[in-house]
C-alpha positions as CSV (number, residue, x, y, z in Angstrom):
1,X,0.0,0.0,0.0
2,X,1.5,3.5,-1.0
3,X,2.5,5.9,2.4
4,X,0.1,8.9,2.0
5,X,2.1,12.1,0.9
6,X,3.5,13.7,3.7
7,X,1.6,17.2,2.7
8,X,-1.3,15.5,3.4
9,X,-0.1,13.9,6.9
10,X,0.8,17.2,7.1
11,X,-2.2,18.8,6.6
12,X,-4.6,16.8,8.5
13,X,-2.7,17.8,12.2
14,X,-2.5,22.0,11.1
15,X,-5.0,23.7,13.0
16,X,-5.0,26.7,10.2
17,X,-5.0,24.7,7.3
18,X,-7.7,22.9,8.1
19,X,-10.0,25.6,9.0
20,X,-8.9,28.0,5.8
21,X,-10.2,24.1,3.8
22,X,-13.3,24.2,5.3
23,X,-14.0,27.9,4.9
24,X,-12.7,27.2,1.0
25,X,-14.8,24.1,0.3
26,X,-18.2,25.9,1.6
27,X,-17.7,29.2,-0.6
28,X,-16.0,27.8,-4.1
29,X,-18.9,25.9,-6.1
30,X,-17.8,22.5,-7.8
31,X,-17.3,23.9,-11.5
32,X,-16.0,21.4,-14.3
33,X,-15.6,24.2,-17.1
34,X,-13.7,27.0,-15.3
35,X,-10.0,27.9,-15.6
36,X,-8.0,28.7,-12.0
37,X,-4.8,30.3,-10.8
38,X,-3.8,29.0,-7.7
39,X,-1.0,31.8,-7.2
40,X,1.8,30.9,-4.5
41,X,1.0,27.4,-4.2
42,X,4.1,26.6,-1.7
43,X,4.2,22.7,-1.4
44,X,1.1,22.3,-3.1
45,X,-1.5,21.0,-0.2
46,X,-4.0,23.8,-0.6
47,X,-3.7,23.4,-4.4
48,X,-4.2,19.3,-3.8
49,X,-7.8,20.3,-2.0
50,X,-9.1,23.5,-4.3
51,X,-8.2,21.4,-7.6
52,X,-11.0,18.8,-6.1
53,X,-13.5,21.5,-6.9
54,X,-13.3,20.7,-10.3
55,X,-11.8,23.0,-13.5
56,X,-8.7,23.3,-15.3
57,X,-6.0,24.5,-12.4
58,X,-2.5,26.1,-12.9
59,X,-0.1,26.6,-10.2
60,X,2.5,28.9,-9.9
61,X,5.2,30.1,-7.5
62,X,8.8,31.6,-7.5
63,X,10.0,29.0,-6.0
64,X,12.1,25.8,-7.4
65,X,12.1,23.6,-4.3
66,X,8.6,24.6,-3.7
67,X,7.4,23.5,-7.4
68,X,9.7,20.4,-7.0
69,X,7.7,19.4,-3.8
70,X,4.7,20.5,-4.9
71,X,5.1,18.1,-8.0
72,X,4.7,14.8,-6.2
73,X,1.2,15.5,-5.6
74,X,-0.1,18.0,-7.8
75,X,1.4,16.1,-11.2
76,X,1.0,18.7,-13.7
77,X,0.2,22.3,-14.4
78,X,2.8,23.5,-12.3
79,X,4.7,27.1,-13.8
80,X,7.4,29.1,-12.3
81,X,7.0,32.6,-11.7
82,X,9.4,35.1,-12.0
83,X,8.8,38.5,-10.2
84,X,5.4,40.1,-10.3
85,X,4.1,40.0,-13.4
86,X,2.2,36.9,-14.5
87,X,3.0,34.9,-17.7
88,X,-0.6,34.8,-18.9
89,X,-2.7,36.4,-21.2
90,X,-5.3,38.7,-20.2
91,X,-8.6,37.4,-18.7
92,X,-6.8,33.9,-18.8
93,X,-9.1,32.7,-15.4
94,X,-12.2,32.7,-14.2
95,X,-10.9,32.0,-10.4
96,X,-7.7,33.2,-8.6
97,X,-7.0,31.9,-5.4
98,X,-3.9,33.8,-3.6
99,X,-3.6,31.8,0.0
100,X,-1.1,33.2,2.4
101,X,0.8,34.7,-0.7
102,X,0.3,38.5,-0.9
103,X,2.3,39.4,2.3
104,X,5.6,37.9,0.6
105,X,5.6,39.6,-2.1
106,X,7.6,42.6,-2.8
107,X,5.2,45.1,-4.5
108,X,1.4,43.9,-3.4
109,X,0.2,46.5,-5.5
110,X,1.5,45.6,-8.6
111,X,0.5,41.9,-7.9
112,X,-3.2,42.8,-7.4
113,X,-2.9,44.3,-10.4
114,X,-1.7,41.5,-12.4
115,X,-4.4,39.4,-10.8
116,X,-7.0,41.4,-11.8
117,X,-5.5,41.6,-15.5
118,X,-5.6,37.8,-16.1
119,X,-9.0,37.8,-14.3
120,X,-12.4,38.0,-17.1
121,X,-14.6,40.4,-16.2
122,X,-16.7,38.7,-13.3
123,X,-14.0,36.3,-12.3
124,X,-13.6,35.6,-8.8
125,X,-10.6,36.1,-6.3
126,X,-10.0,34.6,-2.8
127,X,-7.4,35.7,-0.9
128,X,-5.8,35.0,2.3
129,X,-3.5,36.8,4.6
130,X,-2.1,37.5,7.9
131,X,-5.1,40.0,10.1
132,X,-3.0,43.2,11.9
133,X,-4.9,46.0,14.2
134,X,-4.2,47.5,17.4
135,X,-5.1,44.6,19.2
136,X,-3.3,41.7,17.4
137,X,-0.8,41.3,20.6
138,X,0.5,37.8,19.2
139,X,2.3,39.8,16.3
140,X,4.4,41.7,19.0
141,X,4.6,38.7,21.7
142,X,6.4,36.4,18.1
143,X,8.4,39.2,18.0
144,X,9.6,39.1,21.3
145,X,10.2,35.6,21.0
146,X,12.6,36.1,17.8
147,X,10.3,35.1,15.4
148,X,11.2,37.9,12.7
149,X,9.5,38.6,9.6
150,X,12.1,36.7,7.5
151,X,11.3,33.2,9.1
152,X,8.1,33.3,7.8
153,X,9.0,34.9,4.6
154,X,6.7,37.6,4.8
155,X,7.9,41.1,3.2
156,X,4.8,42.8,5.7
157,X,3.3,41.7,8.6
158,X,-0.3,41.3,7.0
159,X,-2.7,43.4,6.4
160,X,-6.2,45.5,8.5
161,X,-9.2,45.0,6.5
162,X,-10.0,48.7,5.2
163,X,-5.9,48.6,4.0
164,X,-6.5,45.4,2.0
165,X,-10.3,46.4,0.6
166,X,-8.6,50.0,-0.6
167,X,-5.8,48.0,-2.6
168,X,-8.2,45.7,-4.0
169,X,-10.5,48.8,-4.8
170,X,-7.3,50.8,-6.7
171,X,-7.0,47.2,-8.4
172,X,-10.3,46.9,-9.7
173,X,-11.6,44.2,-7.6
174,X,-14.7,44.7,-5.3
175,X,-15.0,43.0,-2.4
176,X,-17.8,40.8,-1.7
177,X,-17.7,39.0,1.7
178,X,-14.8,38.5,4.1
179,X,-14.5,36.4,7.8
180,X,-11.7,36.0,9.8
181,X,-10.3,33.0,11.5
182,X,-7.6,31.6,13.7
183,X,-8.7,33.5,17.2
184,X,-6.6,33.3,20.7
185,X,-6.8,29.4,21.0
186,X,-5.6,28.7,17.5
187,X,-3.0,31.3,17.1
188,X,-1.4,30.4,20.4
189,X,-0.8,26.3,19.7
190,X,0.4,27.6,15.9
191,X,2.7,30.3,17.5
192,X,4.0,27.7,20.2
193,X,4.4,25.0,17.2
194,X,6.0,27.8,14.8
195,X,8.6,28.8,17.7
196,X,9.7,25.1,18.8
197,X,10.4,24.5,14.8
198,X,12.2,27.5,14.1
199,X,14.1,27.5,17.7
200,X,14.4,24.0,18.6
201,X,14.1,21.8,15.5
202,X,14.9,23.1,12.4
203,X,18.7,22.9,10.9
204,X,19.9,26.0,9.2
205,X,18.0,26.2,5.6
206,X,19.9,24.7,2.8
207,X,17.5,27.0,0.0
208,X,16.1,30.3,0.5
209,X,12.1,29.7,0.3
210,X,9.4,32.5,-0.3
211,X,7.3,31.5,2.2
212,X,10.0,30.8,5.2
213,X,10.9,27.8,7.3
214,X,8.1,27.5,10.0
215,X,7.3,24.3,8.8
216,X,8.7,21.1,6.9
217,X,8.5,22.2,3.2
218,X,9.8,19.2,1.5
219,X,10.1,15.6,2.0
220,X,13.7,15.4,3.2
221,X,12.7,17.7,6.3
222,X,9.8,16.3,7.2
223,X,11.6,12.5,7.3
224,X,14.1,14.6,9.6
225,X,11.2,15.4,12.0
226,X,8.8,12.3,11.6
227,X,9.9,11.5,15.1
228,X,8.3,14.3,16.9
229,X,5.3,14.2,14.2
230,X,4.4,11.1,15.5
231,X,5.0,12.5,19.1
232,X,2.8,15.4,17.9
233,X,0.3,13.3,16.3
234,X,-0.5,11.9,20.1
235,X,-1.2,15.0,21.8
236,X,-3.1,16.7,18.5
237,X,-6.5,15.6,19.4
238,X,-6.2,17.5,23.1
239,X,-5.1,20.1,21.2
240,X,-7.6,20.3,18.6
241,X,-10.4,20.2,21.4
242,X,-8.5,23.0,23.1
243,X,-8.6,25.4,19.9
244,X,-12.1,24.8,19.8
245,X,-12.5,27.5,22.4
246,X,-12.2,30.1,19.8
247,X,-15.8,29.6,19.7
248,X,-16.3,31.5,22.3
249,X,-14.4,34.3,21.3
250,X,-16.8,35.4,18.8
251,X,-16.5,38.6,19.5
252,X,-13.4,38.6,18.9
253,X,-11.6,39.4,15.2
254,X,-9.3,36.3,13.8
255,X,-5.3,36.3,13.3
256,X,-5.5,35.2,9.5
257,X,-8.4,37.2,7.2
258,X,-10.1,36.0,4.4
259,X,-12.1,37.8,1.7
260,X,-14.1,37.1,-1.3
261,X,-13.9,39.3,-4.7
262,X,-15.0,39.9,-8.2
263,X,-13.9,41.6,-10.8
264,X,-16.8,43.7,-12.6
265,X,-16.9,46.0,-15.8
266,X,-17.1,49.4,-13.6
267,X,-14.6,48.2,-11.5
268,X,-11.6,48.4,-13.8
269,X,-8.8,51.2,-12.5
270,X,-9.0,53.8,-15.0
């Protein structure tokens, strides 16, 4: 019998992951006949999931090792991107999914404006990124603890809601619906998990990645760390239960934002 891929072991014990799927599989309609960008697709385990939806699905990021990993369970459609500007044509997609991707970029701007170029007019685009305010104090207490920017790749530290809805306005993309997710309970087990990799576990980084090294992002790393996986895997379901809580917080604004937008005839920049 073959060993499930280790993206999708993976997967199955990230708190974060597994709540942006569900929020994903609930708000993207099954659609044979469409054409998707998933832009920034990392190791591919988002990708794995969206392509389920059904459609015709390209996958692109800047990164070698990523595309490389990314490979062994995405197959095919798999391009390399080089800079900002994307190698398609114009109105190329009907769907652009950009997951944890725009705060690692160095110009968002001019990325939200290729996006909405190789969008048609009424094409979708879900994006998701870190949430910042006043009263995120988990962004200042990861600092305190070391975790810089550059470990997670990011070029920003995310973004409010009214920042991101104005760039996405100037881009020609109006915003539909958004949510947030990831509240106290969450962010604390990811921030905990994210510190003992980068501080305890991980060796120094043999390639530079875009997205960072808070994680194992290929299979060489992950073998290196299938010890305390399996440790991990043992204790997940208390801490799983214990994340729950963040149901109670309703009131409270999530760590990781999500939004919903189309583009529309009167909404292209001028």
């Amino acid at each position: 019998m073959r060993e499930e891929p280790w993206q999708l072991r993976l997967v199955k014990k990230s708190l974060k992951k597994k709540d942006k799927l569900r929020l994903l599989e609930r708000t993207i309609p099954v659609s044979p006949g469409r054409t998707a960008l998933d832009l920034g697709c990392a190791q591919g385990i988002l990708g794995y999931f969206a392509r389920k939806r059904g459609g015709l699905w390209v996958h692109a990021d800047e990164d070698p090792a990523n595309l490389r990993t990314a490979k062994s369970i995405l197959e095919h459609g798999l391009i390399q991107l080089k800079g900002e500007d994307l190698p398609f044509r114009d109105g190329s997609f009907d769907l652009v999914l950009c997951l944890d991707y725009l705060e690692h970029v160095d110009s968002d701007d001019r990325t939200l404006a290729e996006i909405s170029r190789v969008l048609r007019e009424g094409g979708d685009f879900v994006a998701v990124t870190p949430h910042t305010g006043k009263f995120f104090l988990f962004h200042k207490l990861r600092s305190a603890l070391g975790l810089r920017l550059e470990h997670f790749g990011h070029k920003r530290e995310g973004y409010s809601f009214p920042e991101l809805e104005a760039k996405l306005g100037r881009a020609g993309l109006r915003v539909r619906s958004k949510t947030s997710y990831s509240r106290f309970f969450s962010e604390l087990f990811e921030l905990v998990l994210n510190f003992i990799y980068v501080k305890l576990l991980a060796r120094g980084p043999s390639v530079s990645r875009r997205d960072g090294h808070i994680r194992p992002a290929s299979a060489e790393e992950f073998k290196a760390q299938e010890k305390t996986f399996a440790l991990y895997s043992l204790i997940y379901p208390l801490v799983w239960l214990l994340s729950r809580l963040d149901g109670l917080l309703f009131f409270q604004k999530g760590y990781s934002l999500m939004i919903w937008a189309r583009k529309q005839r009167g909404d292209l920049p001028g």
